[in-house]
C-alpha positions in Angstrom: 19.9 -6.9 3.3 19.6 -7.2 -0.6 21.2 -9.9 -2.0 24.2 -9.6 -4.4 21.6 -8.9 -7.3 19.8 -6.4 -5.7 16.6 -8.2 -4.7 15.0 -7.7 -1.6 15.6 -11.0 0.9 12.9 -9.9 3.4 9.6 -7.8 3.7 6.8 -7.2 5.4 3.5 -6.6 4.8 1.0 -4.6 6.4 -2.2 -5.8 5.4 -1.4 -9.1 5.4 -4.4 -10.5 3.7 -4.7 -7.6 1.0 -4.8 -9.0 -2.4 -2.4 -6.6 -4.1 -0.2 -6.8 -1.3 0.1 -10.5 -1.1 0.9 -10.2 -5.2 3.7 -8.1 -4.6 4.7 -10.3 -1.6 5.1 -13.7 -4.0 6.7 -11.3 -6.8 9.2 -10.5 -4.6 10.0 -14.1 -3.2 10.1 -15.2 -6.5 12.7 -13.0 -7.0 14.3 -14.3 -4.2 13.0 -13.0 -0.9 12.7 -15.6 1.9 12.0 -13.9 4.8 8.3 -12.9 4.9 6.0 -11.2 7.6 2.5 -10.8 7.0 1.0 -8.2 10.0 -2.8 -8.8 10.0 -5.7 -8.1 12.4 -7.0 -11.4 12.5 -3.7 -14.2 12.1 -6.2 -16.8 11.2 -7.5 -15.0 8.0 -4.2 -14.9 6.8 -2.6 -18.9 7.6 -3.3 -19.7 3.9 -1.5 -17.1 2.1 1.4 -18.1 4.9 1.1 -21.8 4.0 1.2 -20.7 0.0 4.2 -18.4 0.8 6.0 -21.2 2.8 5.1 -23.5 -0.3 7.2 -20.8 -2.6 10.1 -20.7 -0.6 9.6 -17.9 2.2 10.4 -18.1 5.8 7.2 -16.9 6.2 5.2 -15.7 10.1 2.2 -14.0 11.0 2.2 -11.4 13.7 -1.3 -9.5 14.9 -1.5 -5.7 14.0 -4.4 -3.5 14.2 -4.3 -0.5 11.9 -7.0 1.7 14.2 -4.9 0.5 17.2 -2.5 3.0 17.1 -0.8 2.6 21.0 0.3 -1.0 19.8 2.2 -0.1 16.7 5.4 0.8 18.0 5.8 -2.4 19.8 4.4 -4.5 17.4 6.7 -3.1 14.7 9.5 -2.6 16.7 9.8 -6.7 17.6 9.7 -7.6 14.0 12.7 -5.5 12.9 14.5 -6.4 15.9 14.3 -10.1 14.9 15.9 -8.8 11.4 16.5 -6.4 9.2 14.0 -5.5 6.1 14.3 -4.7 3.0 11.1 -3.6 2.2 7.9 -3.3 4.2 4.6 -2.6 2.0 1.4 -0.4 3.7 -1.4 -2.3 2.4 -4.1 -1.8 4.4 -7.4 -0.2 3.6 -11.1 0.1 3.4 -12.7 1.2 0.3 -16.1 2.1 1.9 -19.5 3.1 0.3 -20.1 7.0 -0.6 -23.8 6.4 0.4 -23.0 4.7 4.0 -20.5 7.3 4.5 -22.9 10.2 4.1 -25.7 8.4 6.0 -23.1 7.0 8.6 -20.8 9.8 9.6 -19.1 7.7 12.1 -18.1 4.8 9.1 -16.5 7.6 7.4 -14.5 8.8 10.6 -13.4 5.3 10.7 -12.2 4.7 7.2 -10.3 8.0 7.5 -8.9 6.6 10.6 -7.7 3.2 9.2 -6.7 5.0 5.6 -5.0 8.0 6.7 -4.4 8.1 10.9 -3.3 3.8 11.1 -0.8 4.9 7.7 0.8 7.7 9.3 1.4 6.2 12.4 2.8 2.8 11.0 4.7 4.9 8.5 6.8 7.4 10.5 7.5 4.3 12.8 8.8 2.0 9.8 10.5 5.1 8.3 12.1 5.7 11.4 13.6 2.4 11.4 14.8 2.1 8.4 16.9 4.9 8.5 18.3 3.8 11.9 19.6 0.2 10.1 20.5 2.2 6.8 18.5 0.8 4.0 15.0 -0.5 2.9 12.0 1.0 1.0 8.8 1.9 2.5 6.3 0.9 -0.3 3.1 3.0 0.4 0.0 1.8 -1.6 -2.2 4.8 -2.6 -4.6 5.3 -5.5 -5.4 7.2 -8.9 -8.3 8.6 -6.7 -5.2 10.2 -4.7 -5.0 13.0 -7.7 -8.2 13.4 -7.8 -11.3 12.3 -5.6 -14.0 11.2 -7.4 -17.3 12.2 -6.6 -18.7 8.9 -6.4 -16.8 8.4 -3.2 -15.1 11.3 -2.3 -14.3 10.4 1.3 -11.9 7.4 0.2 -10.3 9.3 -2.4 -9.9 12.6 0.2 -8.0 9.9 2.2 -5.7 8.7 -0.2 -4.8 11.9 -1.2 -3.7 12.9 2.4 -2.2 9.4 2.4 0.1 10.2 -1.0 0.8 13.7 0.2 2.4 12.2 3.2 4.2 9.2 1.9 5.4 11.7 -0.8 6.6 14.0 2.2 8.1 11.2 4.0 9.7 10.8 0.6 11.3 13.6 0.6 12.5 13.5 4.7 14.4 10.1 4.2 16.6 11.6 1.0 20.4 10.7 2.0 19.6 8.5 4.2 19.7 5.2 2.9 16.0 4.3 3.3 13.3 5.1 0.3 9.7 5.6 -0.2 7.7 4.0 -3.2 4.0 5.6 -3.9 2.1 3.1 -5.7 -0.8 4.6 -7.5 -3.3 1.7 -9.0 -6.1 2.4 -10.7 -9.4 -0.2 -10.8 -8.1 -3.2 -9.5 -10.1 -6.5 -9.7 -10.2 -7.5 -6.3 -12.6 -8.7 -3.6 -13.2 -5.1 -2.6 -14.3 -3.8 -5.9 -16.5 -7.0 -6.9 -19.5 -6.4 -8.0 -18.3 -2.7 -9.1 -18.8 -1.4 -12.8 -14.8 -2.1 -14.0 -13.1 1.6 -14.9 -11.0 2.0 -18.2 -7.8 0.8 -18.1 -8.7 -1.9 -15.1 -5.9 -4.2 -14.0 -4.9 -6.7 -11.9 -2.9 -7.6 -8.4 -0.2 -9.0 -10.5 0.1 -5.8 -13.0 0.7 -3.8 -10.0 3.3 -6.0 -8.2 4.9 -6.3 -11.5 5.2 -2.8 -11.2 6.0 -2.8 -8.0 9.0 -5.0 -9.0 10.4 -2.9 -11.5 9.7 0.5 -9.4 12.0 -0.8 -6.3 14.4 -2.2 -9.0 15.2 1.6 -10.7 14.5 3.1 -7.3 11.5 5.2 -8.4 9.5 7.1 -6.1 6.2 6.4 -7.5 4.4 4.0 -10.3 1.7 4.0 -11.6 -0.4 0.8 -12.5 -1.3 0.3 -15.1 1.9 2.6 -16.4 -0.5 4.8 -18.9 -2.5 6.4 -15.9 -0.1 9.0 -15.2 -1.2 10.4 -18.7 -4.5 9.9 -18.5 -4.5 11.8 -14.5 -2.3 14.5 -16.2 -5.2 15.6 -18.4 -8.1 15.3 -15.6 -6.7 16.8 -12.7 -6.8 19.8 -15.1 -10.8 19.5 -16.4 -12.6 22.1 -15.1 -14.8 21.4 -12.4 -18.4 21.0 -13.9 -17.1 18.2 -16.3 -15.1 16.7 -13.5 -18.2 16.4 -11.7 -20.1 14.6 -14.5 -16.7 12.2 -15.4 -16.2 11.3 -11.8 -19.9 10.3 -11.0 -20.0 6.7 -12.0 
């Protein structure tokens, strides 16, 4: 449960090595959060953002989940809020991909759709369904500025954020009234370890501009940020360019 202030005192994260997700995980026990979850794939991978979490104040545990492994969800995510309460649970997990692979590799794309869009859904009507059974808590779905619009460049990871951000924003919508909440995050280029290497795009930010406005999203109760804030201008004017110069913008 929040705290008197509002802040959240516990969360989870799926993802539990993701870079923005572990920045929005220390914004949040900086702000007073001590219980922490971090749901991974592989536990070991994620033992030093645990010890750094621990270090920061945070009850913090690692428990094993497998976004393609659908059948173990429910179980997995069941015995977390049964130890406790959440106040907010973040859907981190991901796989950027490569456009070229994808087209050459049919079956990497399936996968990346699978682990995207199919893993999301089924961890997010499961969460969802719990936090409307205890009352409270916000979903926070991490989507893209490819979401609006899928770039050419790598069209099949923007086709899955979009169905991801059409959903959370659905889910949205189904949980009005009921105590629990949905935030769509929508980043733009974030320096990461998935996008080293990769030519920066305008307006480029950070894991810590994004869980800052993370922070300030659950704190007003929006349902969707953008990061950095000035995207949601820029995406107003290019989901509307015609095609042809869509396809030449979106190429690089």
């Amino acid at each position: 449960m929040e705290d008197a202030l509002g802040s959240p005192r516990s969360v989870l994260l799926l993802g539990g090595t993701s870079e923005i997700g572990l920045a929005i995980v220390r914004r949040l026990v900086r702000d007073r959060a001590r219980r922490v979850v971090l749901a991974v794939r592989d536990p070991e991978a994620a033992k030093g953002a645990a010890d750094e979490l621990v270090e920061l104040g945070a009850d913090t545990e690692i428990v094993r989940f497998d976004a393609l492994a659908t059948e173990d969800h429910r179980a997995v995510l069941d015995e977390v809020f049964d130890r406790g309460d959440l106040d907010v649970v973040v859907l981190a997990f991901g796989v950027l991909g490569d456009q070229a692979e994808f087209d050459a590799h049919p079956e990497a794309a399936v996968e990346a759709a699978r682990v995207n869009y199919v893993g999301a859904v089924s961890a997010g009507l499961i969460v969802a369904d719990r936090l409307r059974r205890q009352g409270h808590g916000t979903l926070v779905v991490l989507s893209s500025v490819a979401a609006e619009r899928p770039r050419r460049a790598n069209f099949v990871y923007g086709s899955t954020k979009a169905g991801l951000d059409a959903f959370a924003q659905g889910l949205a919508d189904a949980l009005e009234g009921t105590g629990a909440a949905v935030l769509v995050v929508r980043p733009g280029f974030v320096h990461t370890r998935m996008t080293a290497g990769m030519a920066p795009q305008p307006l480029s930010t950070t894991p810590d501009v994004v869980a800052e406005q993370v922070r300030r999203g659950l704190e007003r109760r929006a349902t969707t940020v953008w990061a950095p804030a000035p995207l949601r201008w820029v995406f107003a004017v290019l989901r509307h360019l015609p095609r042809p110069i869509w396809r030449v913008v979106s190429a690089r």
